[in-house]
C-alpha positions as CSV (number, residue, x, y, z in Angstrom):
1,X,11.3,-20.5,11.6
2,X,10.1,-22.8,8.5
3,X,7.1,-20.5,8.2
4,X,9.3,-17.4,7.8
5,X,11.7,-19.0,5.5
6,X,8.7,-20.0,3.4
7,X,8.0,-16.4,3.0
8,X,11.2,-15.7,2.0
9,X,11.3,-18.3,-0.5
10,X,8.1,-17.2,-1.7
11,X,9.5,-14.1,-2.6
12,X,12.5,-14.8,-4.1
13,X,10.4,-18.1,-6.3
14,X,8.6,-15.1,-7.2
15,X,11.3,-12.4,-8.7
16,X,13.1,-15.6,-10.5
17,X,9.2,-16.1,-11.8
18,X,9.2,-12.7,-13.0
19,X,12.4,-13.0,-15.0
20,X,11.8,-16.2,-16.8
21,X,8.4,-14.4,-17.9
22,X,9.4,-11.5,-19.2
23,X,11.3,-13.1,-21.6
24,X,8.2,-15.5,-22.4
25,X,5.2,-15.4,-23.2
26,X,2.0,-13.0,-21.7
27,X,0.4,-16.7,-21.3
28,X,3.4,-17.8,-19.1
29,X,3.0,-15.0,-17.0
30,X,-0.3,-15.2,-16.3
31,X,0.1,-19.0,-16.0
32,X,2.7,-18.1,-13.2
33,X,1.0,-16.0,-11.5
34,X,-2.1,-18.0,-11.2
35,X,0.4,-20.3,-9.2
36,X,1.7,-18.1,-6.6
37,X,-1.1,-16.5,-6.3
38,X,-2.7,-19.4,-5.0
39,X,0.4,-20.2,-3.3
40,X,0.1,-17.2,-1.4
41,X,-3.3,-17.1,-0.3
42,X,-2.9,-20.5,1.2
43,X,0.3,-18.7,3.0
44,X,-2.1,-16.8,4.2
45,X,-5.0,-19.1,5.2
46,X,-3.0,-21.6,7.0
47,X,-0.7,-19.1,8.8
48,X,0.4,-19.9,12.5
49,X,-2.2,-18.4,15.1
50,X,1.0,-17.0,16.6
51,X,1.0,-14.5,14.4
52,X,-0.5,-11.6,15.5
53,X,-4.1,-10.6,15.1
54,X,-5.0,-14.1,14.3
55,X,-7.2,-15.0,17.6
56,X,-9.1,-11.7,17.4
57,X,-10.3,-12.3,14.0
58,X,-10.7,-16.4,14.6
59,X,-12.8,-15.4,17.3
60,X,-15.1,-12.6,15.8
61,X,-15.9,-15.7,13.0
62,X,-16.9,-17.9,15.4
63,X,-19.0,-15.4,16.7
64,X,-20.5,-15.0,13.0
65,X,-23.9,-17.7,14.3
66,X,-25.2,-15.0,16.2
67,X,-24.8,-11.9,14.1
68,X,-27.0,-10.7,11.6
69,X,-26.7,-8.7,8.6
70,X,-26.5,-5.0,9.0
71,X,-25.7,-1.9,6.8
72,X,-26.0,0.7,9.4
73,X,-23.3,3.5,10.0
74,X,-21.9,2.1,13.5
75,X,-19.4,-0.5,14.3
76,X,-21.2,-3.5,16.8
77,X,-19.5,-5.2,18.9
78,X,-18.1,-8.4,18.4
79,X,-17.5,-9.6,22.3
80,X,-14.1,-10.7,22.2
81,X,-13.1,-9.5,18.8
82,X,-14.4,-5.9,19.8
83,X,-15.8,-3.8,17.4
84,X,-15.7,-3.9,13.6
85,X,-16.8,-2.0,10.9
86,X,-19.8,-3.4,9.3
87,X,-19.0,-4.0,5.5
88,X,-16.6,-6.3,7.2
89,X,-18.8,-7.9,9.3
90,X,-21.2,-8.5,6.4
91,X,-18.3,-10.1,4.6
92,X,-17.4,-12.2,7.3
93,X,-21.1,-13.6,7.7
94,X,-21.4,-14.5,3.9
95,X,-18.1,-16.5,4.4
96,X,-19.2,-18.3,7.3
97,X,-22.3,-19.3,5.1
98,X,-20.1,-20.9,3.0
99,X,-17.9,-22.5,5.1
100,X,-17.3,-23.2,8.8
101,X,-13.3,-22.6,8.3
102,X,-12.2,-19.9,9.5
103,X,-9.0,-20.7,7.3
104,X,-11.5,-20.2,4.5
105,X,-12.3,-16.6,5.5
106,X,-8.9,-15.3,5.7
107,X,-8.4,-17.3,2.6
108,X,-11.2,-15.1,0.8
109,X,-9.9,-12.0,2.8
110,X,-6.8,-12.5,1.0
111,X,-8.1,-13.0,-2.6
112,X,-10.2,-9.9,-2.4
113,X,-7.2,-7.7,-0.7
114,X,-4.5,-9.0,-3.6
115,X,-7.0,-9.7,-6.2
116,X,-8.3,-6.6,-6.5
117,X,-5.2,-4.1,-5.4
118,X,-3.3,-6.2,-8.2
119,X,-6.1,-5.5,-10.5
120,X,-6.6,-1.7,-9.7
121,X,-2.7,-1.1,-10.3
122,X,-2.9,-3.2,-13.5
123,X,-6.1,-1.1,-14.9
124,X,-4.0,2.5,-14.2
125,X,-0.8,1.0,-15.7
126,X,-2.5,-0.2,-19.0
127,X,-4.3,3.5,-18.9
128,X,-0.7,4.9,-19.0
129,X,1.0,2.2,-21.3
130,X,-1.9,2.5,-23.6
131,X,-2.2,-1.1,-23.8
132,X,-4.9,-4.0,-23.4
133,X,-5.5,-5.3,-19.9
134,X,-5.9,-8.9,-21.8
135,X,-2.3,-8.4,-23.0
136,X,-0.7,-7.4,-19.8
137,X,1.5,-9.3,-17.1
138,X,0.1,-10.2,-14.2
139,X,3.2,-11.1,-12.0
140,X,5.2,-7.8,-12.0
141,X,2.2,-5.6,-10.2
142,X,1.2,-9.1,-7.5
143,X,5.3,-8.9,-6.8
144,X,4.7,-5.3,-6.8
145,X,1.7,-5.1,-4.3
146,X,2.9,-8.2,-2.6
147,X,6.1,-6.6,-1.1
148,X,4.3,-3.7,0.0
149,X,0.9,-5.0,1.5
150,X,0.4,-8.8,1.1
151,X,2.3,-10.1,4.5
152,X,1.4,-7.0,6.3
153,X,-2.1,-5.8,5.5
154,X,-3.3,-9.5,3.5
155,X,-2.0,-11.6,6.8
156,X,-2.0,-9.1,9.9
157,X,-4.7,-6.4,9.5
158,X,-7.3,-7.9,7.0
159,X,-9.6,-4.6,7.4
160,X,-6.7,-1.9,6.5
161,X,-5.6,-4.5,3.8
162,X,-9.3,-4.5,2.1
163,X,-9.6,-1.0,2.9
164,X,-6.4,-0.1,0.7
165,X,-7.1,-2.3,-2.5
166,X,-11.0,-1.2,-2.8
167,X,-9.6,2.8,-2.7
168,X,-6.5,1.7,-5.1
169,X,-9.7,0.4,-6.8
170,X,-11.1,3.7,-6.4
171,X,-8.2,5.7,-7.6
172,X,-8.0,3.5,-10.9
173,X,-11.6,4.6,-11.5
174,X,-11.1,8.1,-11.2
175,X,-8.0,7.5,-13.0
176,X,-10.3,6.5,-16.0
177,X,-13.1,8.7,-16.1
178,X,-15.3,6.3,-14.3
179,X,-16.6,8.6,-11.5
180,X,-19.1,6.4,-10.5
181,X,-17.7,3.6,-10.0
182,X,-14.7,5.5,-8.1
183,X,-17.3,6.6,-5.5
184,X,-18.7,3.3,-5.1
185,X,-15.3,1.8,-4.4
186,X,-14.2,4.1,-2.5
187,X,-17.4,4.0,0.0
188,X,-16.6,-0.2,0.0
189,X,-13.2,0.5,1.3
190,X,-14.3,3.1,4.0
191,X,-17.1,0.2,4.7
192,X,-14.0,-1.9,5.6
193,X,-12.0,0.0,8.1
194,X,-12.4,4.2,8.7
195,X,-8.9,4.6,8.1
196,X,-10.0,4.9,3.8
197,X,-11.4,8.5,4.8
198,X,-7.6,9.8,4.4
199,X,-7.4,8.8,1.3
200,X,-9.9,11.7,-0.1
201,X,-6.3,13.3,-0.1
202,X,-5.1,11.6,-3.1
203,X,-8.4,11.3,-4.9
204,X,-8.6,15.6,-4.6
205,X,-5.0,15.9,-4.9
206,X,-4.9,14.0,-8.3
207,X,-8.5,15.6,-9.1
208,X,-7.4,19.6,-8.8
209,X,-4.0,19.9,-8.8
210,X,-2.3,21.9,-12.0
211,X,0.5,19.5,-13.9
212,X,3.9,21.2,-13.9
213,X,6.9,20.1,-16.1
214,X,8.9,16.8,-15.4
215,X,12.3,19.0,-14.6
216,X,10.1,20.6,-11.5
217,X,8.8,17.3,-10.3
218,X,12.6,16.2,-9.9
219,X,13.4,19.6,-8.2
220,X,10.9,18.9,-5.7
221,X,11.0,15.7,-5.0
222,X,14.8,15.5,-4.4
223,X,14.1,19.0,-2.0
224,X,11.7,16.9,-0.1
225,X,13.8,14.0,0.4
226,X,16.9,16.3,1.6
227,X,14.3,18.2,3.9
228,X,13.7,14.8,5.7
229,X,17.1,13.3,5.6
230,X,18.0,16.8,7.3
231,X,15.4,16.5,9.6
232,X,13.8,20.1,8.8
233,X,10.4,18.4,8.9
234,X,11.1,17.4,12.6
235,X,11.7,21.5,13.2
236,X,8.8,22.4,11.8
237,X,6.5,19.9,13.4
238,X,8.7,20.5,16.7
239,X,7.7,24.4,16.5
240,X,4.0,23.4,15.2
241,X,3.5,20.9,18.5
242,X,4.8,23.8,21.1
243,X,2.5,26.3,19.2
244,X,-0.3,23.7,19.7
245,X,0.6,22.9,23.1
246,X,0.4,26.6,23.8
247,X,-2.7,27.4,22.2
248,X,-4.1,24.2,24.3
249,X,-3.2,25.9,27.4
250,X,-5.7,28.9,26.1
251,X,-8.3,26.8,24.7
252,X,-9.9,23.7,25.0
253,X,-9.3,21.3,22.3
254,X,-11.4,18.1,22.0
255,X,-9.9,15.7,24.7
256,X,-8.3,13.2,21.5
257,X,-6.1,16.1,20.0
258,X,-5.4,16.7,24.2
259,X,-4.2,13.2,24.4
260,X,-1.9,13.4,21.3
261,X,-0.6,16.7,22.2
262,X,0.6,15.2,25.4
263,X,2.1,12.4,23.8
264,X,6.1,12.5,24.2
265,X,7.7,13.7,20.6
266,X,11.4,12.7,20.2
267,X,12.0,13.7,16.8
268,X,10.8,10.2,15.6
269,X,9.5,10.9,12.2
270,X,13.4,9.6,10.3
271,X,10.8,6.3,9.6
272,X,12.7,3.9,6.8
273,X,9.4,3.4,5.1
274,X,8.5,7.4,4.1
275,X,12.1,7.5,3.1
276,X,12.0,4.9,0.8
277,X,9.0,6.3,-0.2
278,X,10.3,9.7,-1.4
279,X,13.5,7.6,-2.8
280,X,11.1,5.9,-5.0
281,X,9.6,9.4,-5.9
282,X,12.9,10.2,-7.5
283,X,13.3,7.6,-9.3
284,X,9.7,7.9,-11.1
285,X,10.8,11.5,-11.7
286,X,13.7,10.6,-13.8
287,X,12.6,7.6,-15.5
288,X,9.8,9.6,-16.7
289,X,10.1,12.6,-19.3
290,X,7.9,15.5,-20.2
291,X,6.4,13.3,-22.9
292,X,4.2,11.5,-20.6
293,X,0.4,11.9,-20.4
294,X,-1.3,15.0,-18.3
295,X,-3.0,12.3,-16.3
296,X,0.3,10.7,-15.3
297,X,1.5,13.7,-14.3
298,X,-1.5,14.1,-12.1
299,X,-0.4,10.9,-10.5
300,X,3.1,12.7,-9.8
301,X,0.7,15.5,-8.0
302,X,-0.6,12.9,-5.8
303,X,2.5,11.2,-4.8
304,X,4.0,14.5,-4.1
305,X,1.6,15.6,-1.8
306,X,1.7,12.4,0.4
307,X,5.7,12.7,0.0
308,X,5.3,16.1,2.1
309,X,2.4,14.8,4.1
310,X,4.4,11.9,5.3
311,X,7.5,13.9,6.3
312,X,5.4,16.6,8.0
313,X,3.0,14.2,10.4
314,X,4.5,10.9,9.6
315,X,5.7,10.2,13.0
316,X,2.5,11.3,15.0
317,X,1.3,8.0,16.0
318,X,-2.5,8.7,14.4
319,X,-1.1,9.4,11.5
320,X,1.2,6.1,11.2
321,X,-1.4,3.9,11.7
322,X,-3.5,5.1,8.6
323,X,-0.5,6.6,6.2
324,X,0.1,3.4,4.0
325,X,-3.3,4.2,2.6
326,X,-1.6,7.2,1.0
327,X,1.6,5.0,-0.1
328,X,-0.8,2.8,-2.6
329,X,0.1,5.7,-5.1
330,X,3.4,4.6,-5.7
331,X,2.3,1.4,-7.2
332,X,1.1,2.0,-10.5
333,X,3.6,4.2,-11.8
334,X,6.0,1.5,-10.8
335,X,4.6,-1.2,-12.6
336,X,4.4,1.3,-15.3
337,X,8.1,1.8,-15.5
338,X,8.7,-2.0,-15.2
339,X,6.2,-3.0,-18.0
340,X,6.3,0.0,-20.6
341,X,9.6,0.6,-20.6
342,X,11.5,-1.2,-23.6
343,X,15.0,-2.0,-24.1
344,X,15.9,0.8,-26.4
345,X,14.7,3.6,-24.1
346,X,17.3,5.7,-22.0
347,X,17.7,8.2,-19.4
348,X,19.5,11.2,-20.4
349,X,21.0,12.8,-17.0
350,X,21.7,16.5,-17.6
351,X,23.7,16.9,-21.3
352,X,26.2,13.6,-20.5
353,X,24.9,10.8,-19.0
354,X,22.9,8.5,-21.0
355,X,21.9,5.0,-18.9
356,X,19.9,2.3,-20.4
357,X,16.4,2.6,-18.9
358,X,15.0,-1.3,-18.4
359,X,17.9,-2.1,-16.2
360,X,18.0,0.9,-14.2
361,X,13.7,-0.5,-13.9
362,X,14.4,-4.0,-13.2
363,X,17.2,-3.1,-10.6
364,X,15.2,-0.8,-8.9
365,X,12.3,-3.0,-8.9
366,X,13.9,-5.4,-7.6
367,X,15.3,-3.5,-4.6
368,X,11.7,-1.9,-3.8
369,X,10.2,-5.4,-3.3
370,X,13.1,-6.9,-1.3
371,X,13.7,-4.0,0.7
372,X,9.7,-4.0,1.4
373,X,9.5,-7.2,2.4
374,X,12.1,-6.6,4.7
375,X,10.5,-3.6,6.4
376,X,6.7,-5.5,6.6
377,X,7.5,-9.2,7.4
378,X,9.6,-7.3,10.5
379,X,6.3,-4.9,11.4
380,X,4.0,-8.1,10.4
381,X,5.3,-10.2,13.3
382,X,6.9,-13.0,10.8
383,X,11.1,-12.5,12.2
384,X,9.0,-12.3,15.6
385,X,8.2,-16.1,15.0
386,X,11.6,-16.4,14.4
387,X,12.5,-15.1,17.7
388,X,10.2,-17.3,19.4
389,X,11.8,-20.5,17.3
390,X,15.2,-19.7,18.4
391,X,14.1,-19.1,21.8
392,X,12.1,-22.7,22.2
């Protein structure tokens, strides 16, 4: 129970933090920030071993005397611990040459996963604010990437979680010319955990997609989010699946698309997560205005094709395992409309209704990281510890 409630006073420490520095100083914030980030990754490192996935990766550290550095293509096998890729085997090694603590390697885990996701969003919001990185708060994009990945991915699956920051890391690249450097990121993050192959969607979606005017992004985005409320998507996938299961009948599919095809589907995909998603979709579509950048608009591309992705296959169980990769989009754009939006700017809603935009930012801000926290500290085991507290 005091664990949890540490995490939820971690959060709301953390929103207060963000109000008292906006109105100060960039050095405040990044003083701030400094401090709950350190906070956090000791949060982190010195979490309960009930949570869950703890043991397997305590025991595929200890197992670190015996293992040897490799860069090959497979994924050895870690007794216990099973199987693991290998740029995350090579990174647990090195920190078990620097410390015997396993609390130290989750600790490191934890800096590189929020470290560098915070980073990544950071470099693609000062790409579309036009401002210097130097000048640029910290705490809005780790609140930001906290509520969606830190207790999830930073303190449950540690692979996934590195796996999404190095391919945000990726997308920033691309995202400013820096090819290069894109592909190397991105091939770090697949080094982490397999899952980063899906997100070749976004990096080819932002790549080659034509831009289209603001008004249309809106049009879309609140058709997409009425299709799934609706449930249309689950029609469609329903008819796609007895198609399939048809076709399987006819032909022989490998036997993993056989197993999923025989899976039971109950019209499962209304998940809270991909709807908040496409809410948050809308709202980037009308805080933003036809006078934004081509290459922000490219960014809308992306989010738009994971919007319909996630409402098509969102509830096949393959496909919500590995989705949240896609979901990093949604990040800089946020912190965009959080940090580069001043207080004189407003929304004009058709010809009458003019609201004042950094409120309508803040609010929904504020409800994206709450509401997030809510949805992973439930998946990440943390109310399960309070279960098990109440139950004692």
């Amino acid at each position: 129970m005091a664990f949890y409630m540490l995490n939820v006073a971690f959060l709301l420490v953390t929103l207060i933090a963000y109000f008292a520095t906006r109105l100060g100083s960039v050095r405040l914030d990044h003083f701030v920030s400094g401090i709950l980030f350190f906070a956090f990754l000791c949060m982190i490192a010195f979490r309960p071993s009930t949570v869950r996935d703890t043991i397997p990766y305590i025991d595929l550290f200890n197992y670190m005397d015996s293992y040897q550095f490799t860069f090959g293509f497979g994924r050895p096998e870690f007794g216990a611990a099973g199987d693991m890729e290998i740029g995350f085997a090579n990174l647990c090694k090195v920190t078990s040459l620097i410390s015997s603590s396993y609390q130290v390697f989750f600790f490191i885990v934890a800096l590189l996963t929020v470290g560098v996701g915070t980073f990544a969003a950071i470099l693609i919001s000062t790409s579309m604010n036009d401002a210097p990185t130097t000048q640029y708060r910290v705490l809005p994009a780790f609140i930001l990437f906290v509520s969606y990945y830190g207790f999830m991915y930073t303190g449950i699956v540690l692979r996934s979680g590195l796996a999404i920051s190095f391919c945000m890391l990726s997308y920033a690249m691309i995202y400013r010319k820096r090819y290069i450097f894109g592909l190397i990121s991105f091939l770090l993050a697949f080094s982490f955990h397999s899952s980063a192959l899906i997100f070749l969607i976004v990096l080819v979606s932002y790549l080659f997609l034509p831009t289209v005017k603001i008004r249309t992004y809106r049009i879309i985005s609140l058709s997409i989010m009425g299709l799934y409320i609706l449930r249309v998507f689950d029609f469609f996938v329903g008819l796609v699946i007895q198609f399939t299961r048809f076709l399987a009948t006819q032909v022989s599919f490998p036997s993993f698309i056989e197993y999923h095809l025989s899976l039971d589907y109950r019209g499962s995909s209304f998940l809270k997560t991909i709807l908040f998603f496409m809410v948050e979709f809308v709202y980037l579509t009308f805080c933003f205005n036809d006078t934004i950048s081509k290459q922000q608009k490219k960014n809308l591309n992306a989010i738009l094709v994971v919007s319909i992705i996630a409402g098509l296959f969102g509830f096949l169980p393959i496909v919500t395992r590995v989705i949240d990769v896609l979901f990093v989009v949604i990040i800089p754009p946020l912190l965009y409309t959080l940090i580069g939006t001043t207080s004189d700017e407003h929304i004009t809603l058709g010809k009458t209704i003019t609201l004042r935009k950094l409120p309508l930012c803040v609010l929904g801000i504020g409800v994206i990281a709450v509401a997030n926290f809510l949805l992973f500290s439930r998946w990440a085991g943390y109310l399960e510890l309070v279960k098990e507290t109440l139950l004692r």
